[in-house]
BASEGU-688599 format. One record per residue (C-alpha): x, y, z. Coordinates in steps of 0.05 Angstrom, whole numbers, plus 5000, padded with zeros to 4 digits. Each point is the difference from the previous one (the first is absolute). Example, Ala and Ser with C-alpha at 12.3 -4.5 7.8 and 13.67 -1.06 7.14 Angstrom:
2
+------+------+------+
!    X !    Y !    Z !
+------+------+------+
! 5246 ! 4910 ! 5156 !
! 5027 ! 5069 ! 4987 !
+------+------+------+
END
This chain:
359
+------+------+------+
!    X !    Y !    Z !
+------+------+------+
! 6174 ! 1968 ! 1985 !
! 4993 ! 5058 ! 4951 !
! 4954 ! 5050 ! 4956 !
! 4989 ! 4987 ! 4919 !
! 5045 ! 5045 ! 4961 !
! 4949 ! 5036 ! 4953 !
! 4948 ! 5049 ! 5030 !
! 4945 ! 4977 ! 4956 !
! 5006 ! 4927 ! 5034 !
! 5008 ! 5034 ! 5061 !
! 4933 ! 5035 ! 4994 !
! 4963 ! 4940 ! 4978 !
! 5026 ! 4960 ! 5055 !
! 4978 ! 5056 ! 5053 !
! 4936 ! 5002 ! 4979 !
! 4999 ! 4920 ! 5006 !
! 5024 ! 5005 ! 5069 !
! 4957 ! 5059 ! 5019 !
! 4933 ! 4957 ! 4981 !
! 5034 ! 4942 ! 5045 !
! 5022 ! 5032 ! 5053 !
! 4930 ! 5036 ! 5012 !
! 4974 ! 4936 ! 5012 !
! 5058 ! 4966 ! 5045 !
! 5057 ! 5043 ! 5034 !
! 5067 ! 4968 ! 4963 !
! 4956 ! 4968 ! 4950 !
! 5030 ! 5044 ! 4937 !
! 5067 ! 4964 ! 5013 !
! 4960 ! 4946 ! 4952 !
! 4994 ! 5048 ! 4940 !
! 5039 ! 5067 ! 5020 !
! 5069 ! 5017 ! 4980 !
! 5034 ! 4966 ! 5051 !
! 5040 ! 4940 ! 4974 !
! 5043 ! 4946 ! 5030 !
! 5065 ! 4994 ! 4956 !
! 5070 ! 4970 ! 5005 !
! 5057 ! 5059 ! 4981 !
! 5069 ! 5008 ! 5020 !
! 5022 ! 5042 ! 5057 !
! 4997 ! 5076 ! 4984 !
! 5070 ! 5038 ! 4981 !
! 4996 ! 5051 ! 5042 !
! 5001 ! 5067 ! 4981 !
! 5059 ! 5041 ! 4975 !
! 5021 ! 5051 ! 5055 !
! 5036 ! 4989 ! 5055 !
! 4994 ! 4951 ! 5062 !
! 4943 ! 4958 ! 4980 !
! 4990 ! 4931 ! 5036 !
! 4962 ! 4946 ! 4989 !
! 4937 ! 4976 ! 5056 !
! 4986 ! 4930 ! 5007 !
! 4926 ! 5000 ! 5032 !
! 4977 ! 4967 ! 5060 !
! 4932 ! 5020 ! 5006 !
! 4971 ! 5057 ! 4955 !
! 4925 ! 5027 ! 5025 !
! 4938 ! 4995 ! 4966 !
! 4982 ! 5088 ! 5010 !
! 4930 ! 5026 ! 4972 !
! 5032 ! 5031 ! 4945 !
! 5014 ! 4928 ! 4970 !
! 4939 ! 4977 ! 5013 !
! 4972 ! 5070 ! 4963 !
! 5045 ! 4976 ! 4938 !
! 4978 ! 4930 ! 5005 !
! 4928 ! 5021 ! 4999 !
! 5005 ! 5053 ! 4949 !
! 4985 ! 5057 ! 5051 !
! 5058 ! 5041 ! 4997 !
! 4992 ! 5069 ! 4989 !
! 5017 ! 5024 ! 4929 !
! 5039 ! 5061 ! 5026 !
! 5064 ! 4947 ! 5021 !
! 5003 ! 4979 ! 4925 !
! 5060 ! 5053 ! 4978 !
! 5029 ! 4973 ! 5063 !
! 5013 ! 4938 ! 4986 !
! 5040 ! 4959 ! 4949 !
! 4978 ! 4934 ! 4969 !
! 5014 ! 4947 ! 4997 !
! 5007 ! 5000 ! 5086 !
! 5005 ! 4952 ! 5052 !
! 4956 ! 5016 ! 5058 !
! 5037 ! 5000 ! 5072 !
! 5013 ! 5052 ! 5045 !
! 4985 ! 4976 ! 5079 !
! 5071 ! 4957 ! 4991 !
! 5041 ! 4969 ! 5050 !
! 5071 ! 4963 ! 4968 !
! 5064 ! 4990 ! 5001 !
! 5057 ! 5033 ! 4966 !
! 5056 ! 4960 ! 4975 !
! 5041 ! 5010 ! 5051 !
! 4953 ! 4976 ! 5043 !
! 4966 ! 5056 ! 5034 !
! 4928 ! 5005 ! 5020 !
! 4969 ! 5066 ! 4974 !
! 4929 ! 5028 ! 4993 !
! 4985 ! 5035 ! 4934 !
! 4983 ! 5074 ! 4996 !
! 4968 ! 4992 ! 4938 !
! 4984 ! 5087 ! 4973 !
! 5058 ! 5005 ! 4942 !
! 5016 ! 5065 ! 5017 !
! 5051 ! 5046 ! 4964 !
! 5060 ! 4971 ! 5036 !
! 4981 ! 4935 ! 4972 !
! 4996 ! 5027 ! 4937 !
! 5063 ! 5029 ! 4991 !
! 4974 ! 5081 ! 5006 !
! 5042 ! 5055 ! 5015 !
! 4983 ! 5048 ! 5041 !
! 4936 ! 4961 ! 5030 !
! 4932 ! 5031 ! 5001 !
! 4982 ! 5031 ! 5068 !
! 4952 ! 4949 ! 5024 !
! 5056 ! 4958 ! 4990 !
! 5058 ! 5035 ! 5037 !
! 4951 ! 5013 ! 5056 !
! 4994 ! 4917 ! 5011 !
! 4930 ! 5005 ! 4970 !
! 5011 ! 4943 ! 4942 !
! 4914 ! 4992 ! 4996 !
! 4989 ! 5069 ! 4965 !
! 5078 ! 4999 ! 4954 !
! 4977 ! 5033 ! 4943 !
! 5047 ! 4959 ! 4945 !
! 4968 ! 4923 ! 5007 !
! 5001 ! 5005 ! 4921 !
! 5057 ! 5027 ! 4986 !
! 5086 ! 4984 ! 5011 !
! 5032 ! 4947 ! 4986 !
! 4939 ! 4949 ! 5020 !
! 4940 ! 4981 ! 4958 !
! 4940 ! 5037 ! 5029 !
! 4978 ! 4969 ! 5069 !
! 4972 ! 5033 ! 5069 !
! 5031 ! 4937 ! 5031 !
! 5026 ! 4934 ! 4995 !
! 4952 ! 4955 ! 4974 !
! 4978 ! 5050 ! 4945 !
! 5061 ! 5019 ! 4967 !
! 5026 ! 4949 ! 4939 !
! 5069 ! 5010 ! 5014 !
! 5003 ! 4968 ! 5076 !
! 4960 ! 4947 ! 5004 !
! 4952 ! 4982 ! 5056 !
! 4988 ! 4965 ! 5060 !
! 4954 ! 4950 ! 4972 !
! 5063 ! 4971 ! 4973 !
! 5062 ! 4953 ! 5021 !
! 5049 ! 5058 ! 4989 !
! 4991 ! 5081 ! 4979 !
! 5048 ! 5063 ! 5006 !
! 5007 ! 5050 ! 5050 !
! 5029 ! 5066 ! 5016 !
! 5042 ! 5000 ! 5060 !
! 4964 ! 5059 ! 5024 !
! 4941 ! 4959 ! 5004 !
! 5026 ! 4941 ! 5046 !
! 4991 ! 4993 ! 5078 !
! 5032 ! 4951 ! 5035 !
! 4951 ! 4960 ! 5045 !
! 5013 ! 4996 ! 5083 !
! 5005 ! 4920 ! 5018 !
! 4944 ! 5023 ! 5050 !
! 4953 ! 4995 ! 4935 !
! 4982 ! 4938 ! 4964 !
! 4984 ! 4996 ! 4921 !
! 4921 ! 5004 ! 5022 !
! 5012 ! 5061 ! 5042 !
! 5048 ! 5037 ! 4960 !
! 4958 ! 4986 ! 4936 !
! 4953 ! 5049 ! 5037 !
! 5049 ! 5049 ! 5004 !
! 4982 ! 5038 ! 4936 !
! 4922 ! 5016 ! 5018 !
! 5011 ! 5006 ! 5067 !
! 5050 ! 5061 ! 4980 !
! 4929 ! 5023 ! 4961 !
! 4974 ! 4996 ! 5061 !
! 5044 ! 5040 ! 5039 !
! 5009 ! 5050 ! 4957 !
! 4920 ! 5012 ! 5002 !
! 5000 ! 5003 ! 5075 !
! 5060 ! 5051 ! 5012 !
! 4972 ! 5038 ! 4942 !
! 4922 ! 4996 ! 5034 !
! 5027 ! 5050 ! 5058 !
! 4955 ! 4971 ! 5050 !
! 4996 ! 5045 ! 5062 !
! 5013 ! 4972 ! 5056 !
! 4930 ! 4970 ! 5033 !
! 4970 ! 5004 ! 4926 !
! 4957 ! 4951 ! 4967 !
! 5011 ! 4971 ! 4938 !
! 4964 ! 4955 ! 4955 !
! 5032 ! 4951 ! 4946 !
! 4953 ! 4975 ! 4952 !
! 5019 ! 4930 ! 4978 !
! 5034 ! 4942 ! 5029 !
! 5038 ! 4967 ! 4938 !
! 5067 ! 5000 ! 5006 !
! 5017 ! 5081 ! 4995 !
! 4942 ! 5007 ! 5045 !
! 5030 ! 4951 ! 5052 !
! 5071 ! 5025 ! 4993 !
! 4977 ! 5077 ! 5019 !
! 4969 ! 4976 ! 5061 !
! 5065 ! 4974 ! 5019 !
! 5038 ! 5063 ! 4981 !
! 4952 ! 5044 ! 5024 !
! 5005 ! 4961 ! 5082 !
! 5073 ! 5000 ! 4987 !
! 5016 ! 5075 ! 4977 !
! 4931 ! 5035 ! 5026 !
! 4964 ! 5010 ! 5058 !
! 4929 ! 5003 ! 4983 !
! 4955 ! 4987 ! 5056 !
! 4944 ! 4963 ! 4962 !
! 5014 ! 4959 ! 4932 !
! 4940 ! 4978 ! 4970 !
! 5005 ! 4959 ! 4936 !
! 4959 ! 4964 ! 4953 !
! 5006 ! 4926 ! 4980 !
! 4954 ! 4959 ! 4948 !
! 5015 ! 4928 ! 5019 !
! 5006 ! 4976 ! 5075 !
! 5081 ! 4983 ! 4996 !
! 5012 ! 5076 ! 4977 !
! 4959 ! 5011 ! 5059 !
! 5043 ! 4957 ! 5044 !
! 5063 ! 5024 ! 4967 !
! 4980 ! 5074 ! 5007 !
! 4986 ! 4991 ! 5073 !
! 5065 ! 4968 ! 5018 !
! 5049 ! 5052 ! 4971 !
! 4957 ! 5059 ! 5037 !
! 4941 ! 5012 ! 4973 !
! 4952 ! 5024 ! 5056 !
! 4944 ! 4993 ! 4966 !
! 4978 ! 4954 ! 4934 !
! 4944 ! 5013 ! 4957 !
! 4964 ! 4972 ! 4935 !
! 5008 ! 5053 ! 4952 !
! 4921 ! 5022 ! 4996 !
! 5021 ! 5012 ! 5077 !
! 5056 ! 5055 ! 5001 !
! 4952 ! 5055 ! 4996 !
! 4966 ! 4983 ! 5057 !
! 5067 ! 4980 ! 5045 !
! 5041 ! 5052 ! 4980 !
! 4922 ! 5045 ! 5028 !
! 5004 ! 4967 ! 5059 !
! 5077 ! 5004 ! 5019 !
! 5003 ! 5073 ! 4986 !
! 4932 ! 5020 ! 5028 !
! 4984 ! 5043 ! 4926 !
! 4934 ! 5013 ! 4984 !
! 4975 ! 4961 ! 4940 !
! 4960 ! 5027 ! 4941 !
! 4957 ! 4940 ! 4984 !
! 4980 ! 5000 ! 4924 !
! 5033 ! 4951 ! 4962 !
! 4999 ! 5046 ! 4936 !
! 4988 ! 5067 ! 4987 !
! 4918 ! 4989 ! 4975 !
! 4979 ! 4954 ! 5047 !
! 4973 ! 5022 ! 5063 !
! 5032 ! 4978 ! 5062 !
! 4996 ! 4934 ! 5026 !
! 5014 ! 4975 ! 5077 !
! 5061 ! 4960 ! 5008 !
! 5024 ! 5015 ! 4933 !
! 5067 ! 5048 ! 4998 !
! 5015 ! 5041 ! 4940 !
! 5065 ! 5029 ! 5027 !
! 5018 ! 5038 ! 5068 !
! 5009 ! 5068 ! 5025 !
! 5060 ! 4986 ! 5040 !
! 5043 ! 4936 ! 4987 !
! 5065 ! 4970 ! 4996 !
! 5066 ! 5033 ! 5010 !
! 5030 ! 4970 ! 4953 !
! 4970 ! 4938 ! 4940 !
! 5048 ! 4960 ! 4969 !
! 4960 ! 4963 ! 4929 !
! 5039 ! 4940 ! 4987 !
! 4956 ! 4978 ! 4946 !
! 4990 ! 5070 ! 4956 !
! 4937 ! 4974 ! 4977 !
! 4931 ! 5048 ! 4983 !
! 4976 ! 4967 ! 5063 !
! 5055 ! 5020 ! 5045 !
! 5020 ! 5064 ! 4976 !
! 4927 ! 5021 ! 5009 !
! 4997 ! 4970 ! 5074 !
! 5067 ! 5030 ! 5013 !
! 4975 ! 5073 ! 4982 !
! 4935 ! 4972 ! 5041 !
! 5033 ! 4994 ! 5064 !
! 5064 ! 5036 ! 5004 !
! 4988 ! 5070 ! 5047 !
! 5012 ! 5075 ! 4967 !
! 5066 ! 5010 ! 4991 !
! 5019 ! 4926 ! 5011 !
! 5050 ! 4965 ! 4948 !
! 4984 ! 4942 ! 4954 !
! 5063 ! 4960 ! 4977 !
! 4993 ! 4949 ! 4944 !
! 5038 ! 4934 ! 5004 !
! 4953 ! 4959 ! 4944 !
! 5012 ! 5025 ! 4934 !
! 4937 ! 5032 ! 4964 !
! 4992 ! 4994 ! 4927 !
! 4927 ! 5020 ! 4972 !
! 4954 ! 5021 ! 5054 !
! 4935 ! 5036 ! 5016 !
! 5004 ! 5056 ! 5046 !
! 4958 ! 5057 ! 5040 !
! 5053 ! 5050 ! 5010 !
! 4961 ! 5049 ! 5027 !
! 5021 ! 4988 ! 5074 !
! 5073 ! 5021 ! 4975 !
! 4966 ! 5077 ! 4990 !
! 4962 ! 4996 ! 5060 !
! 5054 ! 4994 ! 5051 !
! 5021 ! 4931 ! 5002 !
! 5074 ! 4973 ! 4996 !
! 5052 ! 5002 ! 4949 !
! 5023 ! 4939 ! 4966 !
! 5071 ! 4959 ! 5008 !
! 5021 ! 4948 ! 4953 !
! 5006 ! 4952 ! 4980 !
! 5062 ! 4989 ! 5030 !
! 5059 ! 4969 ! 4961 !
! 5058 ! 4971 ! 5052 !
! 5050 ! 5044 ! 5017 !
! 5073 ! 4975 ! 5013 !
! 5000 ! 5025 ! 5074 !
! 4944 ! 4948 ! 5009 !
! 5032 ! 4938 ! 4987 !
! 5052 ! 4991 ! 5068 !
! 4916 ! 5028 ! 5039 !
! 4971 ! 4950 ! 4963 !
! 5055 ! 4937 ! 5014 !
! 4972 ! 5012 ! 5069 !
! 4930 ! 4978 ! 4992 !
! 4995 ! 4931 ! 4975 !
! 5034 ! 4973 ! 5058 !
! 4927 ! 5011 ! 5026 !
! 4960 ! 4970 ! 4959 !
! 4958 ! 4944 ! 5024 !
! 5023 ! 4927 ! 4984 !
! 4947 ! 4994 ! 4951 !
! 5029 ! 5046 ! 4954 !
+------+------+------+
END
């Protein structure tokens, strides 16, 4: 699958897609820029060391289905190169027949750069400051970049550097998960939860569910409360350690009653107050973790985190509407969003052996 070539076909289609995919999540596939195509196999880059990746499975992540839809922010478009193959939750096999994972972020070693940028020599390929430059077309990550291919694909090119092999302990179902779960776990160790804190993750997709994994296995809060929209997110969130699952108009309210805060109870700034109703919270949550990055969820985040708490963003925000008048009035600094670190992938391998079955 791949991207038209021209940008003026590409805007057209976007705009198709956008007006689809508003109606029907995955709809703009039907008149977006995605396209189904036989090519032959990639050459892979010049440089050294590149290998070929036959894939197994390749994951569907909410970026795609952003692209699909025509939601993807405009602020990616000097980062990427058309025409692209999308693809970069990857499980496959090298030719030699090894199992590997894909660490998608093309980072300067990948590219061929000499000396690397400091994000990069510190193992922190997210924030390399060269994804448009070296030897590569421009590309955050595999599955944006022309040059390499994609997942969504029966063969694309990768860096060495980018390759884990897989422990036989994981299957191709588990290990596929292997690339948001290290999402995951890099939002929980960088959340700092203190010890006996509480923490509240706002959304239950698949980041959302991954972080409440991470967050049992490399925190100890002493309440998790989390919010879920449909009742198998519900049932999913419970099992990997939520302690408590909400509906999303809810989290106000829970996070109120797990914390003991007071509540100031107008739900806007010229209404008067009303009983029941929670406008945001004196005290609050240790520690939120938005795994949506939607107006919504941002605003409940600031809402019900405590003074001097920490929000970390997992979802990706593009365009949103925002009070950020709590920030000047004491309330907590922002963290994210949080692109994978290399250190995160052998934490991460960990975690899918837990998932339940249904997964």
């Amino acid at each position: 699958m791949k991207g038209p070539r021209s940008s003026g076909e590409t805007c057209l289609a976007t705009q198709g897609a956008r007006m689809a995919g508003s109606l029907t999540p995955g709809r703009g596939a039907a008149a977006g820029p995605l396209k189904l195509v036989d090519l032959d196999e990639p050459q892979t880059p010049r440089g050294p060391h590149w290998v070929r990746v036959r894939p197994r499975l390749s994951g569907i992540c909410g970026s795609d289905l952003a692209t699909v839809d025509g939601r993807s922010a405009r602020y990616f478009e000097p980062l990427v190169s058309f025409p692209f193959i999308p693809g970069h939750e990857v499980v496959g096999d090298l030719d030699d027949g090894t199992r590997v994972v894909l660490e998608p972020v093309l980072g300067c070693v990948s590219r061929n750069l000499n000396p690397t940028c400091r994000p990069c020599s510190e193992g922190h390929l997210g924030n390399c400051e060269h994804t448009s430059f070296g030897d590569l077309a421009p590309g955050i990550q595999t599955g944006s970049c022309h040059d390499t291919g994609g997942g969504w694909s029966t063969a694309f090119s990768a860096h060495p550097s980018q390759l884990h092999p897989i422990p036989d302990v994981l299957d191709d179902e588990a290990a596929v998960m292997i690339e948001p779960t290290a999402c995951g776990v890099h939002a929980a160790l960088a959340a700092e939860v203190p010890d006996d804190g509480v923490v509240a993750v706002l959304g239950a997709g698949t980041l959302g569910l991954v972080t409440i994994a991470a967050l049992r296995a490399y925190a100890n809060p002493r309440t998790m409360v989390a919010t879920a929209r449909y009742p198998e997110q519900q049932r999913q969130a419970a099992s990997l350690g939520a302690d408590h699952v909400v509906d999303p108009s809810e989290i106000r309210r829970a996070v109120r009653r797990v914390t003991g805060s007071r509540a100031i109870g107008a739900p806007s700034f010229d209404e008067a107050p009303t009983p029941g109703i929670v406008d945001r919270l004196t005290g609050g949550a240790d520690v939120v973790v938005d795994c949506v990055g939607s107006s919504t969820t941002l605003t409940d985040a600031l809402a019900i985190v405590r003074p001097r708490g920490r929000i970390v963003l997992v979802g990706m925000p593009a365009e949103v509407s925002l009070e950020l008048t709590p920030l000047g009035t004491g309330k907590s600094p922002w963290w994210g969003p949080t692109p994978t670190a290399s250190k995160r992938y052998p934490a991460a391998s960990a975690v899918p052996s837990t998932w339940p079955p249904s997964w």
